[in-house]
C-alpha positions in Angstrom: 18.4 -1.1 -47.3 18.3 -5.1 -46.2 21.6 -4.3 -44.5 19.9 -1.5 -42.5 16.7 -3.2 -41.8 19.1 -6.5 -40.7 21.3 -4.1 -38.2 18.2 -3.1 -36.8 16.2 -6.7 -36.3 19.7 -7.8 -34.6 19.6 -5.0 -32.9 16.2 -5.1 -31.3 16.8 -9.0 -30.7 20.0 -8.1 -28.7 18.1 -5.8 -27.0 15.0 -7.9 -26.3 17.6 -10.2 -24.9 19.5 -8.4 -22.1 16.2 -6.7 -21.0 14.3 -10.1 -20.3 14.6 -11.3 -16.8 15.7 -15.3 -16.4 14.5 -16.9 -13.5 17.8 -19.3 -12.3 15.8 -20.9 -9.4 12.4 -21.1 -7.6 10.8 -23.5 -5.2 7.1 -25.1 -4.8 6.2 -26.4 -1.3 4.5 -30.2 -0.5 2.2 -30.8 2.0 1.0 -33.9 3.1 -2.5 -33.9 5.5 -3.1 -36.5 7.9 -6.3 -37.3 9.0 -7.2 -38.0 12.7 -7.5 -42.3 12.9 -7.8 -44.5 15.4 -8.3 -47.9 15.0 -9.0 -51.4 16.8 -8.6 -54.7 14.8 -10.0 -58.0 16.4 -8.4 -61.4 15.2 -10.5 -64.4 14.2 -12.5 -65.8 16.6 -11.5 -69.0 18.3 -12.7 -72.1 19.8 -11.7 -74.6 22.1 -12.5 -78.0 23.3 -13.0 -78.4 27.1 -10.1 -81.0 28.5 -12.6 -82.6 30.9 -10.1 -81.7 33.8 -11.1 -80.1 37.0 -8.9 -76.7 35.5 -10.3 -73.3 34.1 -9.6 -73.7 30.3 -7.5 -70.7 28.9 -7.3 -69.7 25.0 -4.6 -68.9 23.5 -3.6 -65.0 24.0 -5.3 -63.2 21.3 -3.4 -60.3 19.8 -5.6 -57.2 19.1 -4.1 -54.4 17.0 -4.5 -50.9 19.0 -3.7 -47.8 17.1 -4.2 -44.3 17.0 -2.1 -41.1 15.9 -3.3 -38.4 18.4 -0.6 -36.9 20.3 -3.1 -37.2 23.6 -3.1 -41.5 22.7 -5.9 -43.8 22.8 -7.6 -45.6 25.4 -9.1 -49.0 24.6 -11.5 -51.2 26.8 -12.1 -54.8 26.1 -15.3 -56.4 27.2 -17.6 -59.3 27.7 -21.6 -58.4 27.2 -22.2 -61.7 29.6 -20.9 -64.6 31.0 -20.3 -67.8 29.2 -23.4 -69.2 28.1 -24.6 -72.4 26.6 -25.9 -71.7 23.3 -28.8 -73.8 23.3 -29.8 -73.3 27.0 -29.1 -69.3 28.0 -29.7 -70.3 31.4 -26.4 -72.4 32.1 -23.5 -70.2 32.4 -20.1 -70.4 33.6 -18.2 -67.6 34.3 -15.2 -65.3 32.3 -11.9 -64.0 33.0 -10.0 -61.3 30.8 -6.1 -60.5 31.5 -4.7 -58.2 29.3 -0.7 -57.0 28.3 1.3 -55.3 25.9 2.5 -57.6 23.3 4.7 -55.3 21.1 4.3 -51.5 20.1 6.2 -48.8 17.5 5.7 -45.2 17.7 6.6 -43.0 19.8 3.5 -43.9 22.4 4.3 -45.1 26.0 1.3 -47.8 26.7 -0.3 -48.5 30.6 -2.3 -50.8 31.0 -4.9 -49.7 33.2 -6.8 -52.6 34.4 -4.8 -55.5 33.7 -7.5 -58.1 35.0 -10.8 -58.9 35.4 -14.1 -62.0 36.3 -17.5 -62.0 35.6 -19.4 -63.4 38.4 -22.7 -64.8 36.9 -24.1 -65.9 40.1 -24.3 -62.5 41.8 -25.3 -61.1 38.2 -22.1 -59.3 37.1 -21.4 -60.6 33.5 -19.5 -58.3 32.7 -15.5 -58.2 32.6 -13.4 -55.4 31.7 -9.9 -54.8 31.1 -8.0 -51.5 30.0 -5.1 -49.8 28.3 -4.4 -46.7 27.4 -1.3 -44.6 25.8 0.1 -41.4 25.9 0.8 -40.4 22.2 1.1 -41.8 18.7 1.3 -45.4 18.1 0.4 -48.7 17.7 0.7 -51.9 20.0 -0.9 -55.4 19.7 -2.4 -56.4 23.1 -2.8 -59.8 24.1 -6.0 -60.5 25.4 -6.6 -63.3 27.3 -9.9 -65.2 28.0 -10.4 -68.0 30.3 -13.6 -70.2 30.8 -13.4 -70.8 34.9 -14.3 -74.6 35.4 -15.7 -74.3 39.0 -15.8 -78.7 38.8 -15.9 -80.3 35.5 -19.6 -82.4 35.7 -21.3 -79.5 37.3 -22.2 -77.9 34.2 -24.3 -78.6 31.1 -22.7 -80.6 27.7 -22.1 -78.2 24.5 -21.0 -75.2 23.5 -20.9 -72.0 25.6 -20.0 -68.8 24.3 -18.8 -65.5 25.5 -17.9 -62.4 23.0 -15.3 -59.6 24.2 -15.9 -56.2 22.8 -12.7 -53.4 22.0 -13.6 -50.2 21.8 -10.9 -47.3 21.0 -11.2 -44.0 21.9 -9.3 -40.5 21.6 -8.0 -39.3 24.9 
């Protein structure tokens, strides 16, 4: 009888066996979701001591990080609110100048600049300059900014310090 029953036990199990399906291979699927972002990154701000020369007095280019993964690319304006003004005396002002190029870039954007140049004129009550780029896809680029305090005679202006502050704004185009 423990012969029979062990025939049949092996049996089933050999059974059980080639009736069961194996799965030999399969796949799962990764996605990865990238958010919309577009970004614009000022450096530190910067300061300068006038030469006493009869010549506008130029900062170092700044370099401003652009970037933005759209495939319809950014556009970024950079901006003074006013003129140069003297921080203890509002009314004494000397006028701004913004030039702006692409330092360096990676992705697949192409980058124009727009308006590559621009002056305040205080005296005729624009304070405001404006320069412009803009891309056509993905990408990010470091754009040199320049700034540049226009002299118009050393001595015809007020001692101290004067200040000016350029505002980057990104949008998606």
């Amino acid at each position: 009888m423990f012969r029979i029953q062990s025939i049949v036990a092996a049996l089933i199990v050999v059974a059980s066996m080639t009736t069961a399906n194996a799965q030999t291979s399969d796949t799962q699927k990764f996605t990865v979701t990238v958010p919309s972002s577009i970004a614009i990154i000022a450096p530190d701000n910067v300061n300068l001591i006038h030469d006493e020369s009869e010549n506008d007095q130029s900062f170092l280019p700044q370099s401003w990080i652009v970037k933005g993964n759209s495939s319809a690319g950014v556009t970024a304006t950079f901006a003074t609110a006013a003129a140069f003004t003297h921080t203890n005396t509002p009314s004494e002002k000397r006028d701004v100048a913004l030039g702006l190029a692409v330092g360096s870039s990676i992705g697949g954007a192409t980058w124009t600049v727009a308006q590559s140049s621009d002056q305040t004129d205080y005296v005729n009550n624009d304070e405001v300059a404006t320069v412009q780029v803009s891309s056509d896809g993905f990408g990010t680029a470091n754009m040199d900014l320049s700034v540049t305090f226009i002299t118009d005679g050393f001595g015809t202006f007020l001692a101290g310090d004067y200040e000016t502050i350029v505002t980057g704004t990104i949008t998606s185009n």
